[in-house]
C-alpha angles and dihedrals in degrees: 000000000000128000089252089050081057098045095049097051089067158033105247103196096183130006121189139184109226092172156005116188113188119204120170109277098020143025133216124227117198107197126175123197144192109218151151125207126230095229104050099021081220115141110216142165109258121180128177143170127221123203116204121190121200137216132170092006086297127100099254091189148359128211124185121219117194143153099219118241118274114204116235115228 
């Protein structure tokens, strides 16, 4: 599933970025997000972490770490 694929499955009121940690062949991105999700209309809290690793000076790929929303209630 692409970023775009993400983005467009749901409303992301705000979108942050609480963290970027460098190391010598990657870098990681924490990012934390307001959304709701097309499918449920739920808002929810919703933090990641990309890890980026680097080669020849260009980011070579790219891997997503979450723990999904859940709702409160």
């Amino acid at each position: 599933k692409s970023c775009q694929a993400w983005l467009d499955s749901r409303t992301v009121h705000t979108a942050d970025v609480h963290g970027v940690h460098v190391g010598p062949d990657s870098f990681v991105v924490e990012f934390a997000y307001d959304v709701t999700p097309h499918d449920t209309s739920v808002r929810a809290p919703w933090c990641e972490a990309a890890v980026y690793r680097v080669r020849g000076g260009r980011i070579a790929d790219v891997r997503f770490y979450y723990a999904p929303p859940v709702a409160a209630g």
